[in-house]
N, C-alpha and C positions, 0 to 999 in steps of 0.2 A: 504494500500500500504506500504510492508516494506518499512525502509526507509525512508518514508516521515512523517510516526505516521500518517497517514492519517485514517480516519473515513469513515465506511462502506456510506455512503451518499455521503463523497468527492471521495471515489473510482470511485460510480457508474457515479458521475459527469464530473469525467477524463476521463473514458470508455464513454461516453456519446461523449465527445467531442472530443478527440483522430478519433473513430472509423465515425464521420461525417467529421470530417475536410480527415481525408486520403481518406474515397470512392468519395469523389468531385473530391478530386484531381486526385483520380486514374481515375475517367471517363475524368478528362481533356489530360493526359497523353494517355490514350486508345484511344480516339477519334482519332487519324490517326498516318502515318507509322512515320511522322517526328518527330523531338523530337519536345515536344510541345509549346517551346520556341520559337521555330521557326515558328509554325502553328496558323495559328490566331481562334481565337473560333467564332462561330456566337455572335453577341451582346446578345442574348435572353440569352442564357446559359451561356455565361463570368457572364455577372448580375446577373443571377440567383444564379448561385453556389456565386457567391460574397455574393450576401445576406444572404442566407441563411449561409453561415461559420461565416459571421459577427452575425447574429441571434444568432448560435449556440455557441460562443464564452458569448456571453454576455446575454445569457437566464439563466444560474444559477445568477446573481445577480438581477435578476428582481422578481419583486412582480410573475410571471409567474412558476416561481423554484418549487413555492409548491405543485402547480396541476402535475409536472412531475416528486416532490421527488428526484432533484434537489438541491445542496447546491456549494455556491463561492467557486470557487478551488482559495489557493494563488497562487500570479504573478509569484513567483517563479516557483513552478507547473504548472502553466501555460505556461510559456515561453519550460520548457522540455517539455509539449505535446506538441507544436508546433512545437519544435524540432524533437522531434519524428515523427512527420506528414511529415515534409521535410525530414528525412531522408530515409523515405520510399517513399516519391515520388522519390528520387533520384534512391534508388535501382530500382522501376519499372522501371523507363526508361530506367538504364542501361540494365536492362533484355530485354526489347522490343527490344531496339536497338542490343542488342546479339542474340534474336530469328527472327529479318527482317534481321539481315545478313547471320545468319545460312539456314534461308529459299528462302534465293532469290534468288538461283540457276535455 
């Protein structure tokens, strides 16, 4: 990752967790017309996706890293993926909410 001097194992570990953390959230964002802030999730699926981002966050420091190739991204780098995760939740919903009023004629 320019940038960052990052190592091809820390890349694949950003990409690893970037691209989990945002399709959770993009399914919680899709799942209906309101913004999701306002739409409650079934319990089953809030937990779930909960888990599994929290998993996914903290699977490269575990003994677990080396079966998946896998290496600790720093906090710093970790705090801009997660940056980067909410800012694309953000753009989705702006889009949703621009394509349900475009389309709700």
């Amino acid at each position: 990752m320019i940038g960052f001097k990052a190592q091809e194992l820390v890349f694949q570990s950003s990409w690893f967790t970037v691209s989990i953390l945002t399709e959770l959230m993009v399914l919680m964002v899709m799942r209906t017309h309101k913004p999701f802030y306002r739409s409650k999730p079934t319990p089953i699926f809030l937990y779930t996706s909960l888990t599994v981002e929290i998993f996914t966050i903290i699977l490269p420091y575990t003994p677990l890293a080396n079966a998946f190739s896998l290496m600790p991204v720093r906090f710093e780098l970790l705090m801009i993926l997660i940056g980067i995760a909410v800012v694309h939740i953000v753009v989705t919903e702006l889009t949703k909410s621009w394509f349900y009023k475009k389309h709700q004629q």
